[in-house]
N, C-alpha and C positions, 0 to 999 in steps of 0.2 A: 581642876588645876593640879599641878603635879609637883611634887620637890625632887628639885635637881640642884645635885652638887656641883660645887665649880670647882675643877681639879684647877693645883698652885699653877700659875703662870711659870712659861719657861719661853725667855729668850731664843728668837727660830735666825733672825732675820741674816747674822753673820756670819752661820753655816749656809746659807743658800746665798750661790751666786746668782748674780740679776739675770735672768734668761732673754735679750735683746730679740734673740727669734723670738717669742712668745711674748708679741704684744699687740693689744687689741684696742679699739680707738670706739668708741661708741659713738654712735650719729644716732642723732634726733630729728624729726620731722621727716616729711614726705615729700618726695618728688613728683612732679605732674603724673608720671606714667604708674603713680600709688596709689591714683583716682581715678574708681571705675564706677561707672550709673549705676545706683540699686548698692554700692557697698556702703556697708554700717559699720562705722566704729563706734566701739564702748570704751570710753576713755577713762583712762585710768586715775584713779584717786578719787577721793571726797572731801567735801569740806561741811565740817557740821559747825554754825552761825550761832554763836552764842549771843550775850545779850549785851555785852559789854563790844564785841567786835561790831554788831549792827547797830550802836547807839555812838561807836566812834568812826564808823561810817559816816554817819547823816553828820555827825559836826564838823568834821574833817572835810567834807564836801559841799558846807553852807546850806544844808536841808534847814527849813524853817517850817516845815510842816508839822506840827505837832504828833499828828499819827506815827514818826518814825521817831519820836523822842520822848513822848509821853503814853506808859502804858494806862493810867486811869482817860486820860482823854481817846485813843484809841478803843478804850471798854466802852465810853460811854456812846461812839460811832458807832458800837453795835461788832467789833474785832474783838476775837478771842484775847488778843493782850496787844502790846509793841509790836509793828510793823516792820521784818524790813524790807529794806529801801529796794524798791523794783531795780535798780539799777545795780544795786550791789549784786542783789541777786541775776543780771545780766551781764557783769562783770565778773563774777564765779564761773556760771557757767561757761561765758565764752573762751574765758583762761586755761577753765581745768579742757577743754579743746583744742586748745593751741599744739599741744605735741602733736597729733596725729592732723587736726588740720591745716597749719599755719606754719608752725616753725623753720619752717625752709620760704615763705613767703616771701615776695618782693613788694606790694602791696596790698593791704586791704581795700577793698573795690566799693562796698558799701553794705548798710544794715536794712534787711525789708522785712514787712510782716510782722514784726515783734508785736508777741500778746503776751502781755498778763492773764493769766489763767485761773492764779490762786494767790491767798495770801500766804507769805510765807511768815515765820514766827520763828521767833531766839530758841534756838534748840532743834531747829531743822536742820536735816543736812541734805547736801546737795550733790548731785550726778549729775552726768553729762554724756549725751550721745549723738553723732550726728549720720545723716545719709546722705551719699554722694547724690545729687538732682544731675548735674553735668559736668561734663570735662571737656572744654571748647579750646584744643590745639590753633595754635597759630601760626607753622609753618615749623621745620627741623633745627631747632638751638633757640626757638625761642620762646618766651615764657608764655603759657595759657592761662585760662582764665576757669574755676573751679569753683561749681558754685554747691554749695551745700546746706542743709537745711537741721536744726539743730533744737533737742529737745533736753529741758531739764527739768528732773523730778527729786523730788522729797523721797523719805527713808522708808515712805507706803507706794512709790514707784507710779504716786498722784504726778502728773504733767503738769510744773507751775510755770514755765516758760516753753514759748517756742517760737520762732526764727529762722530767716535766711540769710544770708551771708556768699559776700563772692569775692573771690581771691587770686590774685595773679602769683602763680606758683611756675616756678622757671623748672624745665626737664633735665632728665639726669644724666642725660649725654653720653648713655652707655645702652649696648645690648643689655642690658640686666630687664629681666621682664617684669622689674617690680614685686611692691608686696601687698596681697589683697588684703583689704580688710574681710568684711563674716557678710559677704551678701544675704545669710537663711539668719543672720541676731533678731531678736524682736525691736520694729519699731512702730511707733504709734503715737502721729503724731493728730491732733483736734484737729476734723475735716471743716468742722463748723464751730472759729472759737467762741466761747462765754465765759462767765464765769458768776459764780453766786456771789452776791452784794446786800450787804443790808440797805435798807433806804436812807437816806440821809434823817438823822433825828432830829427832833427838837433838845437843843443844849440847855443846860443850865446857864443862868446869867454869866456864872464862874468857868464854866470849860468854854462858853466864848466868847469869854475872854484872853483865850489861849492863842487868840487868832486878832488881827487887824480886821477889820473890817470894810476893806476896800476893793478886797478881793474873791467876790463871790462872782456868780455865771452874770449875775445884771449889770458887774461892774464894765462889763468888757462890748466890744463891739465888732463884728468885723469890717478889717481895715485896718482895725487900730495897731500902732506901733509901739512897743514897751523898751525904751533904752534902760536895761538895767546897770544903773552908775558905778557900782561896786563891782571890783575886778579881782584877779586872786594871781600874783605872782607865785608860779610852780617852782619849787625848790629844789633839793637831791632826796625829798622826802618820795618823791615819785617810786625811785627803785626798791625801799621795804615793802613800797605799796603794792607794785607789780608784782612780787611774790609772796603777798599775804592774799591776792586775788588768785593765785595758783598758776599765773600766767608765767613758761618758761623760756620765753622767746628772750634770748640773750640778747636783741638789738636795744632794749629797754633796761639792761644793766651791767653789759660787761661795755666799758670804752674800749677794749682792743678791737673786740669784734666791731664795733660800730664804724669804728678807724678803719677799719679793716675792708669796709662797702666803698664801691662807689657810687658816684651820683650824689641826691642830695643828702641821702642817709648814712654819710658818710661824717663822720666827727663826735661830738658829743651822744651819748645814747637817747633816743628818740622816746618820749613820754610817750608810756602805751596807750593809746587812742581811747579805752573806754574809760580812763582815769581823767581825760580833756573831758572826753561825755559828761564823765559824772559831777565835777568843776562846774562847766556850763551850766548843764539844768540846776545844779544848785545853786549859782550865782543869780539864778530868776526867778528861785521857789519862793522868794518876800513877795514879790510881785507880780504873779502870777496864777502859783499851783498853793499858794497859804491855807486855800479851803478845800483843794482835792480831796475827795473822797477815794479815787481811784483813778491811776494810772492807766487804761487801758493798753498806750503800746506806742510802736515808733515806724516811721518806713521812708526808706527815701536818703539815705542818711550816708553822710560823705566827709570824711575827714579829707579836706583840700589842703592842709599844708600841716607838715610835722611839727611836734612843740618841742623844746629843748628845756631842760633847765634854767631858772633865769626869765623865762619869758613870761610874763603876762598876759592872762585872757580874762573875756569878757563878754558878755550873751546880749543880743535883743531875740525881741519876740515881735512875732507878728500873726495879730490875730487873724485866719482864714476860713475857719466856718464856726455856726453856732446851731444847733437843734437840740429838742428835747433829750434828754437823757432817758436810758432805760429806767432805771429805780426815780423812785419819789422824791422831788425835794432837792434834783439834781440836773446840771443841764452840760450837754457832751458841749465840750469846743474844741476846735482843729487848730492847730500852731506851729507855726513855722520858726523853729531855733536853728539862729545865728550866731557862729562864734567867730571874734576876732581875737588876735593878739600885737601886743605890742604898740599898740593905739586905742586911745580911749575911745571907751561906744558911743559915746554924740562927734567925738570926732570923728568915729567913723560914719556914723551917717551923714554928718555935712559931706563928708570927702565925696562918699561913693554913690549914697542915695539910693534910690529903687535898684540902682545894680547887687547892691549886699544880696538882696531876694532871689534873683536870678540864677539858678542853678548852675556852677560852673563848668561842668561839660558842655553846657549850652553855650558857653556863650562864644565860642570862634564862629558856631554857625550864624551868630546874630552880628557877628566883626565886632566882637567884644574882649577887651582885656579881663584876664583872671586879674585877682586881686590878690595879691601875698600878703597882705595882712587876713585875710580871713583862712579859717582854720577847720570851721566845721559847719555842715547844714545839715537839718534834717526834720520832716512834719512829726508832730505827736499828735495823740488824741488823751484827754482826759475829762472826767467828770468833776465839777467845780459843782458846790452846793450852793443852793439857791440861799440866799436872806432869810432867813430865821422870821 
């Protein structure tokens, strides 16, 4: 370190007149013609997750898992300490990505492949890098479709997430030949994911009691339907949120600019999509993921209508596969999350029924109506511990 003085402050600003030629206007985000196969960006900034931001995650988001809120019960599942939250940690990432993949976006198209790799702990920090997979033009002025593949590692340059993601990004409507990203940066992403897990233990009477008991791998079936009753009215609390997640995409908290769109994303700023995600699966972790042991990932995943402030949502589940788990003591099941808003979740299944399940791109080809109350789909998998 070095000592430097700091010469007295002097007044500049009323000797210099404003130079009106000399002004420069910064833009953010990429245009289509930004996105070339095989380019890599390394996006800029980090976020290092302390233990108070990943413990006001999980409550702020109705986590009911112990592992993301109790560091002795996460020690005694065999984790170095306090967990956090897979999704926070998939919410950082895809944030601190948003400048160079997204910001100029018109939609998000959907989330594939998502694995959990590792766990992350209070005091990690987080990077973000992605590779352009394709750039699929759709004819001259009008918006293609970008799909990129995105990896995030810890302060040892460990891979604890990675991801696909596709984006409809409108062209820049100019000769300009663009700007590449570093097609030779290093990427490297898990050809074959896993990830090391301790086996599920035998608890103490007392750590399990940190959990309900109704929700381990025997309680479930597939078929089965989980309307979770409690719902979470989103406030203007969304827009600190969206920038404590590194996300800079102005459509989530300036209203000029949102006013400023047309179509439907026009008016109030639109709640950034992975903060509904994280809403959801939290509004189902009582009744569902209480005994996960581990998150493995997500695919399939579709934000079908924008949330605003104000609105109210609310998750079912539906259970779709069940087999043995890798580790001891644990058995994998496949789930189908469903988010509505604006209508209660047994209302909404009286209403719509087996149609909620039904993927909404599918359904004009079945001569089916989308449904504007519903807001998000998407499969997970996870390990639930078996009964003690």
């Amino acid at each position: 370190m070095n000592k430097v003085s700091i010469p007295p402050f002097t007044e500049m600003s009323p000797q210099l007149p404003a130079a009106l030629d000399n002004v420069t206007k910064p833009e953010y985000g990429r245009y289509l013609e930004d996105f070339n196969e095989g380019d890599v960006f390394i996006h800029p900034r980090a976020i290092t997750v302390d233990r108070t931001f990943a413990q006001e995650y999980s409550t702020v988001f109705h986590e009911a898992n112990p592992l993301f809120l109790s560091a002795p019960y996460a020690k005694a599942n065999g984790f170095q300490d306090l967990l956090v939250h897979p999704l926070q940690v998939f919410n950082i990432v895809l944030s601190l990505g948003v400048q160079n993949n997204s910001e100029k976006a018109i939609a998000n198209l959907g989330y594939y492949n998502v694995n959990f790799l590792r766990p992350v702990y209070p005091g990690d920090t987080i990077r973000a890098r992605s590779r352009v997979v394709s750039r699929k033009e759709r004819g001259p002025g009008s918006p293609g479709i970008v799909h990129v593949k995105t990896l995030g590692t810890d302060q040892n340059d460990q891979v604890v997430i990675q991801y696909e993601r596709k984006i409809m990004i409108p062209p820049r409507g100019s000769a300009d030949p663009g700007r590449r990203g570093e097609p030779n940066a290093p990427f490297s992403p898990v050809d074959s994911p896993s990830v090391e897990l301790p086996d599920a233990p035998k608890l103490s009477d007392e750590m399990l009691r940190h959990t309900m008991r109704n929700t381990y791998y025997e309680d479930f079936k597939v078929g089965q339907i989980i309307v979770h009753k409690n719902m979470r009215t989103i406030t203007d609390e969304h827009v600190p949120w969206t920038y404590r997640m590194g996300n800079t995409h102005p459509l989530h908290y300036d209203k000029l600019y949102s006013k400023s769109l047309s179509g439907p994303m026009s008016g109030e700023p639109i709640v950034y999509g992975g903060l509904v995600f994280g809403w959801l699966a939290g509004l189902a972790s009582r009744d569902v993921t209480e005994n996960m042991l581990w998150d493995l990932g997500y695919h399939e995943g579709y934000h079908t209508q924008p949330a605003v402030s104000g609105d109210t949502v609310g998750s079912i589940t539906r259970i779709i596969g069940m087999s043995d788990g890798p580790v001891k003591g644990a058995g994998l099941v496949q789930m189908q999350l469903i988010g509505v808003k604006n209508i209660t979740t047994p209302e909404a299944l009286e209403k719509f029924g087996a149609d909620l399940f039904i993927k909404e791109n599918d359904k004009k080809a079945l001569g089916k109506d989308k449904i504007p109350e519903k807001i998000f789909e998407i499969e997970r998998r996870v390990l639930l511990k078996r009964r003690s």
